[in-house]
Every structure is written in structure tokens, then in C-alpha cells.
C-alpha positions as CSV (number, residue, x, y, z in Angstrom):
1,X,0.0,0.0,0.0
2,X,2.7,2.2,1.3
3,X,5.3,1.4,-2.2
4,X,1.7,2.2,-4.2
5,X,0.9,6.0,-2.4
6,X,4.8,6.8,-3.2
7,X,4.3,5.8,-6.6
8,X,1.6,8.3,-7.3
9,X,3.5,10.9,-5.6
10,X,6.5,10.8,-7.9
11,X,3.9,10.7,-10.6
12,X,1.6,13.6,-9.9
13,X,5.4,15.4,-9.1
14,X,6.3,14.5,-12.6
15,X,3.7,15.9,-13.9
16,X,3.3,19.1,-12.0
17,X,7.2,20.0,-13.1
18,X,5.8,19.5,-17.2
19,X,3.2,21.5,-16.6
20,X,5.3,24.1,-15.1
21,X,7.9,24.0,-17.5
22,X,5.6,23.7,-20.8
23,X,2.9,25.9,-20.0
24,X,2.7,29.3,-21.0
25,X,1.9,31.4,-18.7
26,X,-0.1,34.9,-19.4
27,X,3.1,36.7,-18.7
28,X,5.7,35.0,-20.9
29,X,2.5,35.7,-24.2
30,X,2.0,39.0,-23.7
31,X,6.1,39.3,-23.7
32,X,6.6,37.0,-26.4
33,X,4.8,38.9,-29.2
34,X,5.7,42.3,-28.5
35,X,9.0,44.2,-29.3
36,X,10.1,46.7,-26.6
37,X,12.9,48.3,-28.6
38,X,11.0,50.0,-31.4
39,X,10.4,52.9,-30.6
40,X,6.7,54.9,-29.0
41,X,6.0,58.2,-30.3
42,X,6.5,61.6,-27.9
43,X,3.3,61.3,-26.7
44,X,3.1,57.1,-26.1
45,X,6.9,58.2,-24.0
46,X,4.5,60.2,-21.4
47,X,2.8,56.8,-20.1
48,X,6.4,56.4,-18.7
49,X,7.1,59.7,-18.4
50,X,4.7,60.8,-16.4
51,X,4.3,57.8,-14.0
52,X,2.8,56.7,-11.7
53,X,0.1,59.5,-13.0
54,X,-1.4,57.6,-16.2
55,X,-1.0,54.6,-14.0
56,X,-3.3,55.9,-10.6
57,X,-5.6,57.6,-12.9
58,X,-6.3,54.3,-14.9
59,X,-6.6,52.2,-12.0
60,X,-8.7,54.0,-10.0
61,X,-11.3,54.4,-12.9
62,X,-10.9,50.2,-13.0
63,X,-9.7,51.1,-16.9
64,X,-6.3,48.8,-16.5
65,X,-8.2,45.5,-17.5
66,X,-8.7,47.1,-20.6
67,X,-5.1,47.4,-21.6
68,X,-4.3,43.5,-20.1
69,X,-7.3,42.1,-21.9
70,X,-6.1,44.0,-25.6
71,X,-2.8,42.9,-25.4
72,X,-3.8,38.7,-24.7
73,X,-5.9,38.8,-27.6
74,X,-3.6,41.0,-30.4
75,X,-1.3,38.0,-29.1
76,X,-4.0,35.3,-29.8
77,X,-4.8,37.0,-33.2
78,X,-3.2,34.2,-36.1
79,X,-3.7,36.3,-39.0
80,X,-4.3,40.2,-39.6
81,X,-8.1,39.6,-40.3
82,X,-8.4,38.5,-36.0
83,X,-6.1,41.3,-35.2
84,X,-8.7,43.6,-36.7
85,X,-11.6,42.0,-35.3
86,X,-9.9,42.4,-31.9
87,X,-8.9,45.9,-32.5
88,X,-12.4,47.0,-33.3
89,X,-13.9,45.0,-30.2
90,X,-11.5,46.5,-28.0
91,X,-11.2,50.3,-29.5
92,X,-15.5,50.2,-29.1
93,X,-15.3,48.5,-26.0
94,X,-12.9,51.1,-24.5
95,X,-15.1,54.5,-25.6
96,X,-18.5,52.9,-25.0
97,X,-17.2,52.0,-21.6
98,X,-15.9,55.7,-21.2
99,X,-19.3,57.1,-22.4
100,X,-20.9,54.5,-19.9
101,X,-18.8,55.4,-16.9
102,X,-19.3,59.5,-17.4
103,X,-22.8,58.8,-17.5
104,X,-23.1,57.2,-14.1
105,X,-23.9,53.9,-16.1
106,X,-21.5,51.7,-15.4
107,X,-21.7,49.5,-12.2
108,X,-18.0,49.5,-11.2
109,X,-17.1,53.4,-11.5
110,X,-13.9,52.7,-9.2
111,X,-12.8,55.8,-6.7
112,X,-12.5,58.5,-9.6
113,X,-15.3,61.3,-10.5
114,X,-17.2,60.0,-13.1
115,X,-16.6,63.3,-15.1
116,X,-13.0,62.5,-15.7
117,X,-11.6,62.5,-19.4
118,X,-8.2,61.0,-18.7
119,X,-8.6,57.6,-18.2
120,X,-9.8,57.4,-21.7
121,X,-6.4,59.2,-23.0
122,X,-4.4,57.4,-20.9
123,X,-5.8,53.6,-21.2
124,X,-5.9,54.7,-25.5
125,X,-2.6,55.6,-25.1
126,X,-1.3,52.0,-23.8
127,X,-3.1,50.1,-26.4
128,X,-1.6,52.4,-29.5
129,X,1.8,52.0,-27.6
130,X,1.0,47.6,-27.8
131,X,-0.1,47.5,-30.9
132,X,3.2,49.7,-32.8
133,X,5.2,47.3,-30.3
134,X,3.4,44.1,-31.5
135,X,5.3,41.7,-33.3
136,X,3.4,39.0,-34.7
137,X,4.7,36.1,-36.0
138,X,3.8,36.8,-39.3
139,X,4.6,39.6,-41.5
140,X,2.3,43.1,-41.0
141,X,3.6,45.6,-43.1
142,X,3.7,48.9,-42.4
143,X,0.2,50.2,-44.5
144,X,-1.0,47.2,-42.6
145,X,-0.1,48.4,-39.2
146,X,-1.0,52.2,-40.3
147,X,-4.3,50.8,-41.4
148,X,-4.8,48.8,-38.0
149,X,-3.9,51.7,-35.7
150,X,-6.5,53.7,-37.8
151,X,-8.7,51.6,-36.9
152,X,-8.0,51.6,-33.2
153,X,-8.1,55.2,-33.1
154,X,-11.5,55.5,-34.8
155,X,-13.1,53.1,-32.4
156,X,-11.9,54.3,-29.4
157,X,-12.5,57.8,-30.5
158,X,-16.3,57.5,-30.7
159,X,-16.0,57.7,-34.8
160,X,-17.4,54.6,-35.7
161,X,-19.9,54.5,-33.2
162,X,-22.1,57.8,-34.4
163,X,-25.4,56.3,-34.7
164,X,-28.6,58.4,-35.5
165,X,-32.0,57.1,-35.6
166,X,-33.5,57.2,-38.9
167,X,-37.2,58.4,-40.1
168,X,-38.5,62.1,-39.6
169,X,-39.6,64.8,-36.9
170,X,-36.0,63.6,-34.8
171,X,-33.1,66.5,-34.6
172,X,-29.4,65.3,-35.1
173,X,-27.4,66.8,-33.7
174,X,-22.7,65.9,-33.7
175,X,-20.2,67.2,-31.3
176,X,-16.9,66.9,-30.9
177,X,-13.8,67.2,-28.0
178,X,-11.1,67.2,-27.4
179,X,-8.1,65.2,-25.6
180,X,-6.0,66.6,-23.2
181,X,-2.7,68.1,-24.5
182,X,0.6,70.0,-23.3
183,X,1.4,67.0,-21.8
184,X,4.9,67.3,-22.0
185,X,4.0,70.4,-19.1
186,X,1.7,69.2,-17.0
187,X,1.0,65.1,-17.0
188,X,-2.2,65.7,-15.0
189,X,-4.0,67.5,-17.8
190,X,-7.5,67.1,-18.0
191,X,-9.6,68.6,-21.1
192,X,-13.1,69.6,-20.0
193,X,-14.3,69.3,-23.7
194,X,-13.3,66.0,-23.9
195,X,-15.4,64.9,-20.8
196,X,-18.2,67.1,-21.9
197,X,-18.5,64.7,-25.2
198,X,-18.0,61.9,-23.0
199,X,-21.6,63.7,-21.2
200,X,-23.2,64.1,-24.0
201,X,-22.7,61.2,-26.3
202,X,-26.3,59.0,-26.9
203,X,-28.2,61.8,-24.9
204,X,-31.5,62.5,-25.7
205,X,-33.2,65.8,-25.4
206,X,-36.3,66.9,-26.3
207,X,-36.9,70.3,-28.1
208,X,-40.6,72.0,-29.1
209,X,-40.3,70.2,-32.5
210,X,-39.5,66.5,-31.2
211,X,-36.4,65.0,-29.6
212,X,-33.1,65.9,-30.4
213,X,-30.1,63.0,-30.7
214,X,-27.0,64.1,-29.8
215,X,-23.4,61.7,-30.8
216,X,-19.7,62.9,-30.2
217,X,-16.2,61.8,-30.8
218,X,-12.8,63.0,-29.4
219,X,-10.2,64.2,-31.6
220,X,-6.7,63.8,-30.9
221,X,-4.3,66.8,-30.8
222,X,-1.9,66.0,-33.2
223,X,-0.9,67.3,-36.5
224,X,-1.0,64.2,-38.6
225,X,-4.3,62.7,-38.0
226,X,-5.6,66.0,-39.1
227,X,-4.2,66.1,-42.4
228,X,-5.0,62.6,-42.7
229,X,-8.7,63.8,-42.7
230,X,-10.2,62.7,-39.2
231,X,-12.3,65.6,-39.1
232,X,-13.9,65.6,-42.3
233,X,-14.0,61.3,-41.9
234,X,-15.8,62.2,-38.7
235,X,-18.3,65.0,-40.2
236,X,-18.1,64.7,-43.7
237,X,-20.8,61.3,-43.7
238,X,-23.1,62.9,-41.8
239,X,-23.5,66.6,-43.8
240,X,-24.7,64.6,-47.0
241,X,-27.9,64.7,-48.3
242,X,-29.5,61.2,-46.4
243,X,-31.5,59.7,-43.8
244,X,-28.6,60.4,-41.5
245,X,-28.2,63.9,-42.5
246,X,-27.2,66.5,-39.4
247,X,-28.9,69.2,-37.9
248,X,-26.6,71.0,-36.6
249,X,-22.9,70.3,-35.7
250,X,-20.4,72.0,-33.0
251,X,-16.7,71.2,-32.5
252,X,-15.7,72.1,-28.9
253,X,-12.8,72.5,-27.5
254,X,-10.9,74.0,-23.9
255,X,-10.5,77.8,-24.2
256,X,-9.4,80.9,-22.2
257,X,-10.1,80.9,-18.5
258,X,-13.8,81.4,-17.1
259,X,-15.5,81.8,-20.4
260,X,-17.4,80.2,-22.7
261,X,-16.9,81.3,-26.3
262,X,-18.5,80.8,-29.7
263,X,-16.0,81.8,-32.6
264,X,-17.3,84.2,-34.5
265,X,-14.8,83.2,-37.6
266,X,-12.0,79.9,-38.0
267,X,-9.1,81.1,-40.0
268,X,-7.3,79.4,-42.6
269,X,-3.8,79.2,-40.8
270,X,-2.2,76.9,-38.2
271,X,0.4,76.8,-35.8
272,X,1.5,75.7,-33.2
273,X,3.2,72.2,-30.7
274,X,0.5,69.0,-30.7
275,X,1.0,66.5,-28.6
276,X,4.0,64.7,-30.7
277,X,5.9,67.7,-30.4
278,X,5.2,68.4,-34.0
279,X,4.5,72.1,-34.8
280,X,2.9,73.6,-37.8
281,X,3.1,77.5,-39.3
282,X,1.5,77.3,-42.5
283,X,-1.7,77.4,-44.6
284,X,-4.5,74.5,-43.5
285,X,-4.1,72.0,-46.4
286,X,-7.0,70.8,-48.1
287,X,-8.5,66.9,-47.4
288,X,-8.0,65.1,-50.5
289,X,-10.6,62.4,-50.1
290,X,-13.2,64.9,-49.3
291,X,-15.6,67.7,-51.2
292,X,-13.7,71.5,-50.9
293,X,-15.0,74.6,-51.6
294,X,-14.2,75.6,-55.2
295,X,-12.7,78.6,-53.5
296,X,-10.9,78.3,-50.3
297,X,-12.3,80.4,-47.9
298,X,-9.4,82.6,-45.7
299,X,-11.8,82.4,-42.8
300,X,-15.5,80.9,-42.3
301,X,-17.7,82.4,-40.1
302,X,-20.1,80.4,-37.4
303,X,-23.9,79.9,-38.3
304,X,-24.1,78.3,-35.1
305,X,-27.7,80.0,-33.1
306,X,-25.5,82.1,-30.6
307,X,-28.2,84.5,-29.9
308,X,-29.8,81.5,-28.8
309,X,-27.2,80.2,-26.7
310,X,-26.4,83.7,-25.1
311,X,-30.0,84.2,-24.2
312,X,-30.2,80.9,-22.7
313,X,-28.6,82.0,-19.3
314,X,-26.3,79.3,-18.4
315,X,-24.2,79.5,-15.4
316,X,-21.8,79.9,-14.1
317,X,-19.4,81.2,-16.7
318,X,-20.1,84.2,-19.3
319,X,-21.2,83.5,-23.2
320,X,-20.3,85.4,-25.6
321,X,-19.8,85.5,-29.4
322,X,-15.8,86.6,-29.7
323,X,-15.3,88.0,-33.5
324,X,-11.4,88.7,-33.0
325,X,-9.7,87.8,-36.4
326,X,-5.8,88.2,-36.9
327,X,-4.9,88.7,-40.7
328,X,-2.4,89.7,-43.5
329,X,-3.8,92.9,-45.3
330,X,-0.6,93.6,-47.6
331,X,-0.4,90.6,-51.1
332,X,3.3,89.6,-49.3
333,X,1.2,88.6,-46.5
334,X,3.9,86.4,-44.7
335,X,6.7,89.0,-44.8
336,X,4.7,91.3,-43.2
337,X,3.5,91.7,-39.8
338,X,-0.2,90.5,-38.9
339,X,-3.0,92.5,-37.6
340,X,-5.7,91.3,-34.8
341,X,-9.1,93.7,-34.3
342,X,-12.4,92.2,-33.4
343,X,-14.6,93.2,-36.3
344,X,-14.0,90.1,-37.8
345,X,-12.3,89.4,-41.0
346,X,-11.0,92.8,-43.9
347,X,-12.5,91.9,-47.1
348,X,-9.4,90.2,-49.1
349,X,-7.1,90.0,-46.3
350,X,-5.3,87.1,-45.8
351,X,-6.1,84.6,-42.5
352,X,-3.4,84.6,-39.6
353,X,-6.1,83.7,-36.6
354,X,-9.5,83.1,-36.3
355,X,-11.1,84.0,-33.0
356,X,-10.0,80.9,-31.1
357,X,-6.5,81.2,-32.1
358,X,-4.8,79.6,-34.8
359,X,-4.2,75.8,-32.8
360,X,-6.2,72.7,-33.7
361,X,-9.4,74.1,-32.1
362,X,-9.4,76.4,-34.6
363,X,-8.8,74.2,-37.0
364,X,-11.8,71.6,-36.0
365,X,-14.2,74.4,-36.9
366,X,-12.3,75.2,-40.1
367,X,-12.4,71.9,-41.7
368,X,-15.9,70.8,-40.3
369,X,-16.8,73.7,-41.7
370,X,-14.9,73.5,-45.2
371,X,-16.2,70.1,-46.0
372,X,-19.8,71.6,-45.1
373,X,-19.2,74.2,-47.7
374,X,-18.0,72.0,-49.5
375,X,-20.6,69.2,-49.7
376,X,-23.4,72.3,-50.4
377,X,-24.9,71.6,-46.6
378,X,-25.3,76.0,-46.8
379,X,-28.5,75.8,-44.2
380,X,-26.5,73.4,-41.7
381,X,-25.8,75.2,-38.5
382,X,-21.6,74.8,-37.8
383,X,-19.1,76.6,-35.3
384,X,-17.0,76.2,-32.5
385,X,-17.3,76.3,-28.6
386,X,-14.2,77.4,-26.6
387,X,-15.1,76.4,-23.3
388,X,-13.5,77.5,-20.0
389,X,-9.9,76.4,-19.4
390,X,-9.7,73.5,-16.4
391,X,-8.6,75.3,-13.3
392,X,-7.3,74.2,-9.3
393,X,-4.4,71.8,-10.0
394,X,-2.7,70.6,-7.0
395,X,0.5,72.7,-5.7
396,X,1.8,69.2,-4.9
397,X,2.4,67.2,-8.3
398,X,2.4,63.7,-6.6
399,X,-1.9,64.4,-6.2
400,X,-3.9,64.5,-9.6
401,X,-7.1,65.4,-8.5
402,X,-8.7,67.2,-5.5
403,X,-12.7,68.6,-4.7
404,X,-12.1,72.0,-6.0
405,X,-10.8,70.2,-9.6
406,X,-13.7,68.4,-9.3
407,X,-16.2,71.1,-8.8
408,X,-14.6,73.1,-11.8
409,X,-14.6,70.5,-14.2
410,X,-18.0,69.4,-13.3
411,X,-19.7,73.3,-13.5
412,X,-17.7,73.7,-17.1
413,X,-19.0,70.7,-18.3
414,X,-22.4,70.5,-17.0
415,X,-22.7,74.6,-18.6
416,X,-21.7,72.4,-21.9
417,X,-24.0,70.1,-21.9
418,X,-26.9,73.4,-21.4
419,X,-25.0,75.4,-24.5
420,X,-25.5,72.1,-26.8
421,X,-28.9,71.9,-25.2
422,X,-29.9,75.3,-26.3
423,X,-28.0,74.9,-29.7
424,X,-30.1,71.8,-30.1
425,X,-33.5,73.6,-29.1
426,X,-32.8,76.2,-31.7
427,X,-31.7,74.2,-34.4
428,X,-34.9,73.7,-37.2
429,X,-35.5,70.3,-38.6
């Protein structure tokens, strides 16, 4: 009995010492398929960078699964077609979760205010940074890989998700944010436009001619993606002539401090750092995959309702329209200095700034706007929001968030939400 019991010891050892040798565990996959030496952009390098920051804001919004979970399955993938699949699950996953958690819908919140943008950025930012880092073992080439990340940020940006009801007497009505940016100065940035899309996204209101549908995206703050088109991709569908046709649109971004501002005019000019550290200080190029105007317009001025707006008495910052345009009056417009007034744009002159600057705010309302010229949608209502600039972070750079953040971020947003609201009311179907 006794030479019987040892037996079966030496045999279950055997076995355990296989299965410990042989098995793979979750660690040694995710390692295996991913190549730390090529290199993350400027703005992946902050997840690092700023630690433990993106780290603490992630885990206490219960967002880190959904970096763990993306990177087992871009492992699992066997062929490009899976790794899409698994890219789109996880980009939509990621930004309906978001939209979920801001709207008190989600049952496990974690310890952070629901009204917080950055666990979006920062959980995005770790599944761009796997999948430039995965390596496969097949071959991805690099349109491949371009394509793929496309499609990563498009999903997790709220893009592919825009989803109007279709049939008559319902208002549509598309917004977009913002991310946070200037990074590279502050890693606890917040951007209250961002978290005010994340508010408003699927929200239903309902206006004195029938209920108004409201769906967002967040735009990135980089250089690149613009030129590639995301705004236009991200507008440009929904300002054609069909069932899914817009009735009003508004790019919003973060602005100057305790204001809220509608931009009288977007100028055809941009400059400026994004967020991988590329700057700009030229003429907005055209989208080539999109409708222009046959004449390029120097600066487009807002037909967003902004009487409307004004009059509707939000709180607890100020509205106003702001018409202050900086241009080039003389024909050698860039050897000569600029001049800013607010009477809006000299006939002929020659954009430099439109009211909101001349940064990628500026620019969302330039191209939303272009392609709307462009694609003859003349009676759509279009402009840009500048809302009040996120206020009260902490002396001590080790805490990310504290109750008078809080309270700032949620009055801005929340006086977004009422702006759209009165946009949407005045908007004619």
C-alpha cells in the first residue's frame, strides 16, 4: 500500500514539473509577441514619463483590464483579419465604456469622478503603444499596421460609433472634443471638452419640434491625424444629403479661463506644438478624399444659433460670441506683420487667426466647416465652442485630483451640456 501512495507521488510530481515547465503562462504571451525596442512616439513616452500619474488615474477608474485584456488577444490573433476583429472589439469597448462610466452607467465606477476625461487618454494611449510594439509572428507591413492603428483610433475615438436614428420629426445633432494636450508640461491635464462629449454622447433631449439625438467623438491633438482627414471622416458622412443627414454640428474645444466662447470666424492658418511635439506654421491644407470649396475660404464664419445660446442664461461662466480675427492685409502677407481687431475678417485679407487662435481648435471648426461648404450643406448650423480652461491643480504634483478640480470641471461641463442643449433647441428640422 505504502510502495503504491509513493508511486503516485513521484507521478503527480512529474507531472506538476511539465506542466510548469511547458505551460505558458499569461506573462511570458503578452512578452513574447511584443518588441520593446521600437520605438513609441512623444506622446506614447508620457505613459512612462509621467508615471505613476497615467497609472493611478487608470486604476482607480478600473480602466487597466482594458489594456491587459487587448494585449492577450492582439497575441491570440493568427492572421491580420483576427487582429482587426480584436482591434475594433477593444477600440469600441474602450469609448462605450468611457461614455458608460461618465454617464453614471457603469456599475463598477472605481474611486474617480465620473466626469474624468483621462482615463480614456491614458488607457488609449497603452493600447496604440502595444499594438506599434506588436510583433506577430507573421509579416504586418507597415500600410498594414497604419491601417490597424487607424482603426484603433477611430473606435476608441467615438467615430465609428455615431449612430442616428433614422425616419422624420428627430433632430441630429454631432459634437466633438477634445483630448488633453501640453502633456509634455503638466501630466495631470485634464480637457473639460473631452469629458463634456463623453456627457453628451447618446443623450437624448427633447426640443418644441421632437427630440433631439445628440453623438460625439474626441479628436486627438496631433498634426498628422488632421491632415490625414479625421475631421472631415468624422463629419463629412453625416453633412450629405440622407437619412442620417445632421442638424446642426459643434466642435468644442478647452478655451481661455472662465468663459465660454463661440468663434465668430475659423481662420485658414495653423500653428502651433501638438501633442507629438510636432509644430505647424503654414496654410490648412485641403482633405483630399473629401468635397472643398471651389474657393478656399481665408476664414468661415459660425452659423451656429449664438443668440440662442447667449440668451439661454447658463451658469456659471459668461457666453459670448468673440469676432477677433488676426490677418495679413498687404499681397506679401507672410513677410509682413499681422493684424488682430475684433470686427471680424477685412475683405481680401489674408487669414493669420480666427477667434479661437490659430491651434487645432481652430482648426476643428475650419475643416468641419470647409467640407460643409464644401458638400453644399449652406442651411447646416456649424461653429466652435471654446469652453472655460480647467482650473485648481494641485500645488503638490504627486496628487492628480482634489474637490475644487472636481467642482470646476463638473460646473464647465455640465454649462456644456446646457450650450449644446440650447444649440439643439434652436436648431430647425
Amino acid at each position: 500500500m505504502k510502495k503504491t501512495n509513493w508511486k503516485w507521488g513521484i507521478a503527480l510530481l512529474l507531472i506538476g514539473v511539465f506542466t510548469f515547465v511547458f505551460m505558458p503562462t499569461v506573462g511570458s504571451a503578452k512578452s513574447s509577441c511584443y518588441d520593446s525596442n521600437v520605438p513609441l512616439t512623444p506622446e506614447e513616452q508620457r505613459i512612462e514619463d509621467g508615471a505613476p500619474i497615467p497609472q493611478q488615474l487608470m486604476s482607480d477608474a478600473n480602466f487597466t483590464e482594458f489594456t491587459d485584456e487587448f494585449k492577450e488577444d492582439l497575441c491570440k490573433a493568427k492572421n491580420i483579419k483576427i487582429a482587426q476583429k480584436a482591434i475594433e472589439k477593444h477600440g469600441t469597448k474602450l469609448w462605450n465604456t468611457a461614455v458608460a462610466r461618465a454617464q453614471g452607467e457603469k456599475p463598477n465606477l472605481g474611486e474617480l469622478d465620473r466626469y474624468d476625461d483621462r482615463p480614456l487618454y491614458w488607457t488609449r494611449l497603452h493600447m496604440t503603444s502595444a499594438l506599434r510594439q506588436w510583433k506577430p509572428d507573421y509579416t504586418v507591413s507597415e500600410k498594414e499596421r497604419e491601417e490597424l492603428m487607424k482603426k484603433l483610433e477611430y473606435t476608441s475615438r467615438g467615430i465609428t460609433s455615431i449612430d442616428f436614428p433614422k425616419g422624420k420629426g428627430v433632430k441630429r445633432i454631432l459634437v466633438s472634443g477634445f483630448d488633453p494636450y501640453r502633456l509634455e508640461q503638466e501630466f495631470r491635464r485634464s480637457n473639460p471638452s473631452g469629458a463634456a462629449a463623453l456627457q453628451l454622447d447618446g443623450k437624448m433631449i427633447l426640443t418644441n419640434e421632437g427630440p433631439a439625438f445628440i453623438q460625439t467623438a474626441n479628436f486627438p491633438v496631433r498634426w498628422d491625424d488632421f491632415e490625414e482627414g479625421i475631421v472631415e471622416d468624422t463629419f463629412g458622412p453625416y453633412l450629405k444629403e440622407n437619412k442620417n443627414q445632421v442638424d446642426l454640428m459643434m466642435t468644442i474645444s478647452q478655451g481661455g479661463p472662465r468663459v465660454m466662447a463661440i468663434e465668430g470666424f475659423a481662420g485658414r492658418w495653423h500653428t502651433g506644438v501638438g501633442n507629438n511635439l510636432e509644430d505647424r506654421s503654414e496654410v490648412i491644407p485641403t482633405a483630399n478624399d473629401w468635397e472643398m470649396p471651389e474657393k478656399l475660404p481665408e476664414f468661415i464664419e459660425t452659423t451656429l444659433p449664438y443668440d440662442e445660446m447667449i440668451a439661454a442664461q447658463t451658469e456659471p461662466w459668461p457666453v459670448e460670441r468673440n469676432d477677433e480675427v488676426c490677418e495679413w492685409l498687404a499681397p506679401e502677407y507672410r513677410d509682413q506683420p499681422y493684424e488682430c481687431h475684433d470686427g471680424g475678417p477685412t475683405a481680401g485679407s489674408k487669414a493669420r487667426k480666427g477667434g479661437g487662435g490659430s491651434y487645432l481648435s481652430n482648426e476643428s471648426m475650419y475643416r468641419s466647416n470647409r467640407v460643409r461648404i464644401g458638400l453644399g450643406a449652406y442651411d447646416i448650423p456649424g461653429g466652435h465652442l471654446h469652453v472655460a480652461a480647467q482650473e485648481y491643480y494641485p500645488d503638490d504634483t504627486t496628487i492628480y485630483i482634489t474637490d475644487e478640480f472636481t467642482n470646476f470641471r463638473r460646473n464647465t461641463v455640465d454649462q456644456t451640456v446646457e450650450l449644446v442643449s440650447a444649440a439643439a433647441e434652436a436648431a430647425e428640422k
